[in-house]
N, C-alpha and C positions, 0 to 999 in steps of 0.2 A: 504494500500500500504506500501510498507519497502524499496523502491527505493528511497524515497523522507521524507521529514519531513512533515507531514500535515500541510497547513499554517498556518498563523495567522487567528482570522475569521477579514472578510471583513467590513468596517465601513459600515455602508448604507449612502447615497445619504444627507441624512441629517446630518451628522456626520463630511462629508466631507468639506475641507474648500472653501467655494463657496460665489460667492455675488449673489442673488438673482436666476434672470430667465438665468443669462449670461452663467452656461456650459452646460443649456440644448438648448441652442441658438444657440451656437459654435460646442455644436455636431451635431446638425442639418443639420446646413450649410453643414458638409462633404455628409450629405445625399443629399446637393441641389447641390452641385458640382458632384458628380456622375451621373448625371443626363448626363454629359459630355461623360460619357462610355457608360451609360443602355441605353440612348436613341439616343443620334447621333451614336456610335460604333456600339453595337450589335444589333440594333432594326431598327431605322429609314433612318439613310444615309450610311454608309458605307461597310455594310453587306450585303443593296440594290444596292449600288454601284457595289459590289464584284457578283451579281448575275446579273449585265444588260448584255445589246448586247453589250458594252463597253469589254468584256473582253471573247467574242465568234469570233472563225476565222475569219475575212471579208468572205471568200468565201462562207462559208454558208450562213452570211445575205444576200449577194451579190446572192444567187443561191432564195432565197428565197421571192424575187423580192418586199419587204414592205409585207409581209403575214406575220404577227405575230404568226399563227398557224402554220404556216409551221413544219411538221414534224421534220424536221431535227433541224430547231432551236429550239423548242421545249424542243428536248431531252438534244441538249447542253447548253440549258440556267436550264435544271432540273441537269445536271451534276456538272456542275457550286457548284449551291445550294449544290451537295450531298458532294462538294469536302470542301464547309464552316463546313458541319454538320461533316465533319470528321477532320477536321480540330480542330472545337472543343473537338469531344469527345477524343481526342489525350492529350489537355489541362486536361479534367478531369478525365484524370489518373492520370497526374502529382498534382494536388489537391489534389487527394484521397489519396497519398501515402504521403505527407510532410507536408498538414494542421493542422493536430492535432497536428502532434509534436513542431510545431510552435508557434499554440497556446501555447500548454503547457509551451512550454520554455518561452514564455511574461508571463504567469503568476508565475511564479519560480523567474525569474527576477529583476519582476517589470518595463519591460519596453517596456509594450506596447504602448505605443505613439511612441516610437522609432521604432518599428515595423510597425507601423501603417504609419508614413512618406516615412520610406524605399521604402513599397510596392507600396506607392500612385505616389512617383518618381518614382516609374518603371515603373507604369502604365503612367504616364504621357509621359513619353521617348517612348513606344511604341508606344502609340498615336500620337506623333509631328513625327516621322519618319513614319508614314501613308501617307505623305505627298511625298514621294518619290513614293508612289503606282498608277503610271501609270493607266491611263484607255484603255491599251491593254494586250492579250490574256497571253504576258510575264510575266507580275507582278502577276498573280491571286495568285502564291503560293507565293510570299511575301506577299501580302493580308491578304492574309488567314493566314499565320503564324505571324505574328503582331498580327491580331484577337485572334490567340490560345494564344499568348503568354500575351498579355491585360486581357485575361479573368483568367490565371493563378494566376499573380501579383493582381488583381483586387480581388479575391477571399481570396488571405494570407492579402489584406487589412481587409479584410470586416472580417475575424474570431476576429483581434483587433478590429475593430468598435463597432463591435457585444457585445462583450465582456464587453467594458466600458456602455453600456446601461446602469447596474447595477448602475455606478456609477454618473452618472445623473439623476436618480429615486429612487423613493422609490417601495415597493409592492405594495403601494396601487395607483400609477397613473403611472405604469410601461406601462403597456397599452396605457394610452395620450402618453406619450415620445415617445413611439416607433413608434403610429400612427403619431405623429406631425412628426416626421425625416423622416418617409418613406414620408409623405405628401411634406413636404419641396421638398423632389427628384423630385415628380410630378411639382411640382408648377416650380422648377430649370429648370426642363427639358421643361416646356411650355417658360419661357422666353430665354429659350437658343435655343430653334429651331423657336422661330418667330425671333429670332435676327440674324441665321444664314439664314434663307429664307427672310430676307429684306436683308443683305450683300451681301452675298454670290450667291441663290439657285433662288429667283425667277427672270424669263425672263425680266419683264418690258418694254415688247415690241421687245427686242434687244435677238432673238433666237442663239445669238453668245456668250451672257456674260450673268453671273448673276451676282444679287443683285446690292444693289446701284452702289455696287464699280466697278461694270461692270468688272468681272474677265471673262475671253476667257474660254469658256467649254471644248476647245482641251485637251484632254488625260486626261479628268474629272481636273483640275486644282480649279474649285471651290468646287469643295468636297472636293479635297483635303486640302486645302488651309480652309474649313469650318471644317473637322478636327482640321488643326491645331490649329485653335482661339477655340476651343473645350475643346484640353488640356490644353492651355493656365485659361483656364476658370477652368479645374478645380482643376491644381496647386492652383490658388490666394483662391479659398473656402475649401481648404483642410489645409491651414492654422490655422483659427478661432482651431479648435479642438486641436491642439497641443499647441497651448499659454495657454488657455481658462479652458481646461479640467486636474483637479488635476488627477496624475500618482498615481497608484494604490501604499500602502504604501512601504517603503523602507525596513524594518524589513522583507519582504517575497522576499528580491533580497540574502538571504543567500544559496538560492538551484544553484546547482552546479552539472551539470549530461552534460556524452560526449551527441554528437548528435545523434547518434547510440543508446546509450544505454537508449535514450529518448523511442524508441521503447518499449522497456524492463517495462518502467512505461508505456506507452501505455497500453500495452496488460494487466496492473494488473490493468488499472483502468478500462477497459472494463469486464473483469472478476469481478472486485466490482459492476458494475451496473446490470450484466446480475442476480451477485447474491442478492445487495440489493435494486438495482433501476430499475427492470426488465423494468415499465410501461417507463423511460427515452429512454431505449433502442428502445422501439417498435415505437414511437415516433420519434425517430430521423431517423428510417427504414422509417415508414409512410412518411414521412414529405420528406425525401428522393427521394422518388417516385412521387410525388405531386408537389415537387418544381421543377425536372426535369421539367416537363409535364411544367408548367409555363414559362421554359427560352425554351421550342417548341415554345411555344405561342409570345414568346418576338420575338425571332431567327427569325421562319422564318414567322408570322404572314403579315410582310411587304412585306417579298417576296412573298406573296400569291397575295397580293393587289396587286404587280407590272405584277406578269405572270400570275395572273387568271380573275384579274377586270380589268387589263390593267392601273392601276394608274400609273402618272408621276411621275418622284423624289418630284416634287412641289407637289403635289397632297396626295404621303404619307407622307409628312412635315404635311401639312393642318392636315392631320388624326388625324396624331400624335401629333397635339397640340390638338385636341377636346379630344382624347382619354385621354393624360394627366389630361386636365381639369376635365375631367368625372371621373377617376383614384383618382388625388389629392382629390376632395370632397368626395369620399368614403370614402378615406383611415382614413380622419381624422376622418369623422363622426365614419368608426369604431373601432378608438381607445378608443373613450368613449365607446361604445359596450363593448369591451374587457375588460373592469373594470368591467362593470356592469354586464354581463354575461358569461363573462368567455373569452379565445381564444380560446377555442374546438368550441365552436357554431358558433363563428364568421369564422372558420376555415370551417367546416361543409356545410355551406348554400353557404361559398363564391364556393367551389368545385360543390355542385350539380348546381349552376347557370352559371357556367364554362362549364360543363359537356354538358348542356339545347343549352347553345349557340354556344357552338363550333359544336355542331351536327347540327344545325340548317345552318349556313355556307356550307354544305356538298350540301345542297340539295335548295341554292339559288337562282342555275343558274351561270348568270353572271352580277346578276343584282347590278350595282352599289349602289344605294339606300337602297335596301335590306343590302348590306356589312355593309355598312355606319351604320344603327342600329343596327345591331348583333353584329359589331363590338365595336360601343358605349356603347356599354350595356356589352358585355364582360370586355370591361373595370371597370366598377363598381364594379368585382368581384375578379382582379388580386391583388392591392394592398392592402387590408384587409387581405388575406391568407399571403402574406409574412409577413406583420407587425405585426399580430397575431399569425403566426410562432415565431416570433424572441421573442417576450412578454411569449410566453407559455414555451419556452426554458431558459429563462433567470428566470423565474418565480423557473423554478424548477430545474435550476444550482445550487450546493454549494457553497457556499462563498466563494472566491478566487481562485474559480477552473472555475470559466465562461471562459475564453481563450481556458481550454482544451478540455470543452466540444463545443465550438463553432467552435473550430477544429474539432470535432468528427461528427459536423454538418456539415460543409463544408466537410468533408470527407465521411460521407454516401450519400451528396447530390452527387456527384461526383463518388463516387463506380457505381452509377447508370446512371452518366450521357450519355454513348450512346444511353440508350433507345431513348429517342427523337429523336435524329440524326438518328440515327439508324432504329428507326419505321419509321421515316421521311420518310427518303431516299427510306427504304426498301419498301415502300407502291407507294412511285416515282417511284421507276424504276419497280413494277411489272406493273403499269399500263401505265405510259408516260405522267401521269396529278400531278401537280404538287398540285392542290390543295386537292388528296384523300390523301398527306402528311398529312395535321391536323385528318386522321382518327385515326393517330398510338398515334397524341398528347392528344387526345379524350380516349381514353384508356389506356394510365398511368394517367390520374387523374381519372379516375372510378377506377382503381386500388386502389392508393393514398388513394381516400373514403372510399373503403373497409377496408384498412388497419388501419383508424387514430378514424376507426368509433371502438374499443373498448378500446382505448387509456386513460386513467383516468391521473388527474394532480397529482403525487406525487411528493414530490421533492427529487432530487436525494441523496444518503448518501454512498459515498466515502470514504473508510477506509485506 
């Protein structure tokens, strides 16, 4: 590149000034505080929330006399759902086109934690203003655009999160770290949604209020309100990581490039990789493709449970804590994997068992029990492919350039992110069943497989 000064190279994790296990503990946490987005925002309560008969005409429920089948509501609670998945894939434009540059600028910098707090306060603001999102038919499009706008901010976090990996690891237990942090998210997000279904969510006899606090369900107020202590939750753990974690050195905050002409270095370090790091490229394509497929499965996995199995809000809280539980113990078990044999394989088995299960869902029925296992079991196979994403990326990042390229990951992941929504929907509305939507999420990770199946680790070499 000639836009930029090549930096200095990168200390590794042990070089760096640390006491003991304390900044791989403190990076963690931000993975256990996000649990506050992944799982109560986009997955378990507010997304379900954003798709019930809460935010369908009256006249239609009212026409449709308690028939949950009922045609008409049917199709405007599968509307609902297509108007989330557009909602986001609106968001992953705006990702795809300002990620990378972002990264890149924290690492030019030097300040990525600064980056890293900014976007987690935005994420957090969007979240506590959730709480004005009504549970009638008015508010869906503030909803949904809080949603788009949480997953935006949520994403310029996670390219700095991503990024500092490197510098709470070494290479050779880059794999643990990354599995312990994604684990941590599991384990956050089990004690955050039984803390919100004993406050907030569950009945306890009293079909008018939830949780202890006996909050009135009128106009969803305990969702809401179980949002808010959400973001609450994940302000206070998003802390640890900026006290905790040394800022990458200060000798590379000498680059200096407008924001425009960040583009400019953009496009020469993609031309460096496509010339000296091809296998990086193809990889972050793969990987691209496969991780979409994955936030199908997050997105609308719940909503599948709520309009195809008929699960209550309480009921996919319940799930989604055993799913977490089954999740978290994967995930760690396969960060040791990932050391021992690599993240391609751990990458590899966790997709074909993805693939196995989600097909298998298609052709259930409606049998609740049935869910219940297919679903638990899909579980075992989600949080290993991200953690061994983020391990096999960072693995084969250049040294002091992980920010640009973890922009360049949020950015290919995001170039593609309508598929999902998009197969989603597109599968929803050709037929009026909400749940042939997981066929289209079934088919970008057989893609995905295809794609990451001749992918070799080199690491990358930026000129």
């Amino acid at each position: 590149m000639t836009d930029m000064p090549h930096p200095a190279p990168t200390p590794s994790s042990a070089s760096l000034p640390t006491e003991g296990r304390r900044p791989v503990l403190a990076w963690a946490l931000w993975d256990w505080g996000s649990a506050a987005f992944n799982a109560v925002v986009t997955t378990f309560v507010f997304s379900t929330y954003l798709s019930s008969q809460l935010f369908v005409d009256p006249a239609i429920i009212a026409a449709a006399n308690g028939d949950d089948k009922d045609p008409a509501l049917v199709r405007a609670l599968a509307e609902n759902a297509s108007l989330v998945g557009l909602a986001l894939m609106f968001a992953g434009i705006v990702v795809a086109l300002v990620a990378p540059v972002l990264g890149q600028r924290s690492d030019g910098t030097g300040r990525r934690k600064l980056w890293l707090g900014v976007n987690t306060g935005l994420v957090v603001l969007a979240m506590a203003a959730m709480v004005f999102v009504e549970g009638t038919p008015g508010y869906l499009v503030l909803g949904a655009t809080l949603l788009a706008v949480g997953n935006v901010f949520f994403e310029f976090a996670s390219v700095n999160y991503y990024a500092m990996l490197t510098q709470v690891s070494t290479r050779e237990n880059i794999g643990r770290v990354s599995g312990f942090g994604w684990g941590m998210g599991y384990v956050g997000g089990i004690v955050l949604l039984v803390l919100l279904l004993v406050l907030f969510i569950q009945s306890f006899g009293n079909p008018d209020a939830g949780g202890l606090l006996a909050v009135s369900k009128d106009g969803g107020l305990n969702i809401r309100l179980a949002v808010l202590a959400s973001a609450v939750w994940y302000g206070v753990f998003a802390i640890p990581v900026l006290v905790r974690v040394p800022e990458i050195p200060a000798q590379r905050r000498e680059v200096r490039v407008g924001f425009f002409r960040s583009y400019a270095v953009l496009w020469n370090t993609l031309r460096s990789l496509w010339r000296d790091s091809r296998q990086v490229l193809l990889f972050l394509v793969a990987s691209a493709v496969f991780r979409d497929g994955l936030t199908g499965v997050f997105t609308f996995g719940a909503i599948i449970a709520a309009q195809v199995f008929g699960f209550t809000s309480t009921e996919v809280l319940y799930f989604a804590v055993a799913a977490n539980v089954v999740a978290g113990v994967s995930t760690f078990l396969a960060g040791r994997l990932d050391d021992r044999f690599g993240p391609k394989r751990v990458i590899t088995v966790s997709l074909i068992g993805l693939i196995a299960l989600g097909s298998v869902i298609l052709f259930i029925g409606t049998s609740v029990p049935a869910f219940w296992v297919a679903g638990l079991a899909l579980g075992m196979f989600v949080g290993p492919v991200q953690s061994a994403s983020r391990s096999f990326l960072a693995r084969v990042a250049p040294e002091g350039r992980e920010g640009e390229i973890f922009g360049l990951y949020a950015t290919t992941g995001r170039a593609v992110s309508f598929l999902a929504p998009g197969l989603f929907t597109l599968f929803v509305g050709l037929t009026g069943d909400t749940r042939l939507g997981i066929l289209g999420i079934v088919l970008i990770l057989a893609v995905g497989l295809v794609l990451v199946l001749p992918v070799k680790a080199k690491p990358a070499a930026i000129v």
